[in-house]
C-alpha positions, 0 to 999 in steps of 0.5 A: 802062274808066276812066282817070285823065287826069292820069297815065294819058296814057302809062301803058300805055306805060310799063309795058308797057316795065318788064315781062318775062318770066315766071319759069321753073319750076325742078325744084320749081316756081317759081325764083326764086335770084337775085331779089326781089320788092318789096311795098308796104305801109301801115306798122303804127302798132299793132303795128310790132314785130310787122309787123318779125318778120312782114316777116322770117318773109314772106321767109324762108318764101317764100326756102325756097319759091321762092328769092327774097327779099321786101323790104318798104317801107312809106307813112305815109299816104293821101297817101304811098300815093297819091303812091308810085301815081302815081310807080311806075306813072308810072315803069313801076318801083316795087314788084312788089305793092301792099297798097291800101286797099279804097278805093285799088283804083278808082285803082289799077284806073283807071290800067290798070297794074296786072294784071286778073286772068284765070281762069289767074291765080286759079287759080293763087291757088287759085281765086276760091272760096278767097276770101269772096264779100263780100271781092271786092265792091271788086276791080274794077267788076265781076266780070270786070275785077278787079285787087284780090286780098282780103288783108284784111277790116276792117269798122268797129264801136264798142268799148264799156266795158261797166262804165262803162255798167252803173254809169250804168245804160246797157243797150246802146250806141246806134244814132242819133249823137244818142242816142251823144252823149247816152250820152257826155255821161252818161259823161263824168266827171273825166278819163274822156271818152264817147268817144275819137277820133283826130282827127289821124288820116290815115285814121279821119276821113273815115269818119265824115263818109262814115258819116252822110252816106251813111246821110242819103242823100248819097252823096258822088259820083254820076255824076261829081258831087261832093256834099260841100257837102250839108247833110247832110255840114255837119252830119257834120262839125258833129257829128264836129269838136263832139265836142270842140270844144263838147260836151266829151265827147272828150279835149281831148288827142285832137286830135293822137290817131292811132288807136292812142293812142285805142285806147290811151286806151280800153284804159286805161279812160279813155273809155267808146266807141271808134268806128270800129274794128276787130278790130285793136284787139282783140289790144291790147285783150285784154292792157289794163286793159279785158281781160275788161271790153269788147265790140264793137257796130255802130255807129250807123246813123241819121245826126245830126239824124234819127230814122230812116234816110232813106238807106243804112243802112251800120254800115261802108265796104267796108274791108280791103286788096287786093293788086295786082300791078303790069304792068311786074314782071319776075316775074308768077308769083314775084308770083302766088306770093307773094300765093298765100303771103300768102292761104293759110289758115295765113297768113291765121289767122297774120295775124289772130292777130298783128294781129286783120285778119280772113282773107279766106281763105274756109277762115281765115274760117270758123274764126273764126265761132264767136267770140262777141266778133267777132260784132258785126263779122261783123253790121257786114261784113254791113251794111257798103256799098262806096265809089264805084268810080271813079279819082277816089275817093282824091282825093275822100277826101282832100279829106274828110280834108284839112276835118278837118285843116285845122279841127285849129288850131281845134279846139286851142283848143276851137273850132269855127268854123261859117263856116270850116268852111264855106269849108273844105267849099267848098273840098273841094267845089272839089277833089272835082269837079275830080277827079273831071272829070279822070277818065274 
């Protein structure tokens, strides 16, 4: 079992000091008077008025359940998620349930703090058939030591603007990064760009560079070594920051963009591709100026520079949030409750309705099949390909994300310098491997 070195010295320690007792069932099943149960959730950027209401309909439906209350906080960013991990666990207190990114789970599950779910637990989840199969591919490093409960799926694909391309004679969307920049530089015009891009993003960049480095055969970690200074991952970088800083075909102004203003930027019709995004941005997209006038295509799968694929040919990360329950909560079964709520049917079809995170609830999903307009995103899930299950991969990412941002005062004033972006990827190199040597 993997371990975290750097904080997993006295870890099981303390949790086991911060649990308790299970709740005791009441005369209509759980009763939780009195209590309440701490969740952690990554703050909506896109629909933060919608999360407010859905936070409060959260706990007002599990109050009448139950009788316990539900209070939410929420993290800004990877490394607040990372840093409120580390605390909480280390403190044996914090939050009762985690929502983690997908590509969070390995940390969480190297820490040993958090509950690995036996068959009593699904069970009372309603079964692990209750889930879509490909949802659980990251719970855990395998079947039978899993922490993640699938909450949401979010597999990335590319929206286009499919008048901008009729009127330049564009068929179809491309499927190699070399031929994307072709059709952007083609689109490019006054003040409508090619694509949109939100460089100041703290979760969207990385991706990318993951994205055409796994499809040129690099993986970015393999048996415990880091391998962000390949050639292959220079030039995604090259091809990523280039976009903007000397092809042109990005929005000067999108070097402090985070998602939700490139996909604001795109609904406008100002940009003819929105890379990397999800079915999230169709509820905003639906009621923007490109209603009606938009699709969604997997993104491109053949890495810069290439004409073929020599690697995994990966249109998406194994994405979406798990939900874990912390060891040392006092109230394992009110937990269990909740996250049986959160992953119900009308829950699920609810959520997605509200935020467009597609259900992972097998039954919630399969309603949504029909859609026309998602089938592009259920093809990009079907291909998408999971990260490195190890402890040390949310430092690795960072470090990925940590070149973007540090090339961004560049970048602002349309450069890119080649040999500081070297040093930059050196240095993430340096930080990759370090953690990943710390972990077990």
């Amino acid at each position: 079992m993997k371990r975290v070195s750097i904080i997993a010295a006295s870890l099981l320690f303390l949790a086991a000091c911060g649990s308790g007792g299970d709740d005791k069932p009441g005369d209509t099943g759980l009763n939780g008077a009195g209590k309440t149960l701490n969740v952690l959730v990554q703050a909506n950027t896109i629909y933060p008025d919608q999360q407010r209401a859905w936070f409060t309909e959260i706990n007002d439906k599990f109050k009448a359940q139950t009788g316990a209350e539900v209070k939410f906080e929420t993290f800004a960013s990877p490394n607040d998620e990372l840093t409120k991990i580390q605390t909480s666990v280390l403190s044996g207190q914090g939050p009762d349930i985690y929502s983690l990114g997908t590509t969070f789970t390995p940390t969480a599950y190297a820490t040993g703090a958090f509950l690995e779910l036996k068959d009593d637990d699904w069970k009372k989840l309603g079964g692990k058939d209750a889930f879509l199969p490909s949802t659980l591919g990251i719970s855990g490093p395998d079947a039978e030591h899993q922490v993640g409960i699938p909450f949401t799926s979010r597999p990335f694909v590319m929206a286009y603007n499919t008048e901008l391309l009729k009127a330049a004679g564009i068929d179809k969307p491309a499927t190699s990064w070399d031929e994307l920049l072709v059709q952007a530089k083609q689109l490019t015009k006054g003040d409508t760009y090619g694509l949109a891009v939100a460089y100041a993003d703290g979760f969207d960049p990385w991706k990318f560079i993951w994205a055409m480095s796994v499809q040129a055969g690099n993986p970015l970690v393999k048996d415990k070594k880091a391998s962000l200074n390949d050639p292959v991952t220079l030039k995604a970088y090259q091809t990523y920051l280039g976009w903007l800083a000397t092809d042109k075909v990005v929005n000067p102004a999108a070097v402090g963009w985070k998602n939700a203003q490139a996909i604001a930027d795109f609904g406008a019709g100002k940009a003819a591709f929105l890379p990397m995004v999800s079915a999230t941005s169709k509820v905003t997209l639906d009621k923007s100026s490109v209603a009606g006038k938009y699709a969604y295509a997997i993104m491109p799968t053949v890495p810069p520079g290439q004409t073929s694929t020599p690697g995994v040919g990966a249109t998406s990360i194994l994405s979406g949030d798990n939900l874990v329950v912390a060891k040392y909560t006092k109230n394992k079964d009110l937990a269990l409750a909740l996250v049986k709520l959160l992953t119900s049917p009308e829950q699920q079809e609810s959520y997605y309705k509200t935020f467009g995170e597609l259900p992972t609830n097998a039954t919630a999903a399969k309603k949504l099949q029909s859609d026309p307009a998602l089938a592009p995103i259920i093809d990009s899930a079907s291909k998408a390909s999971g990260t490195p299950f190890n402890g040390a991969w949310s430092q690795v990412q960072l470090a990925l994300v940590n070149v973007v941002v540090q090339s961004i005062p560049a970048l602002k004033d349309g450069k890119l310098d080649e040999a500081k972006l070297k040093q930059l990827i050196a240095d993430g190199q340096k930080a990759a491997q370090d953690a990943l040597d710390k972990s077990k």
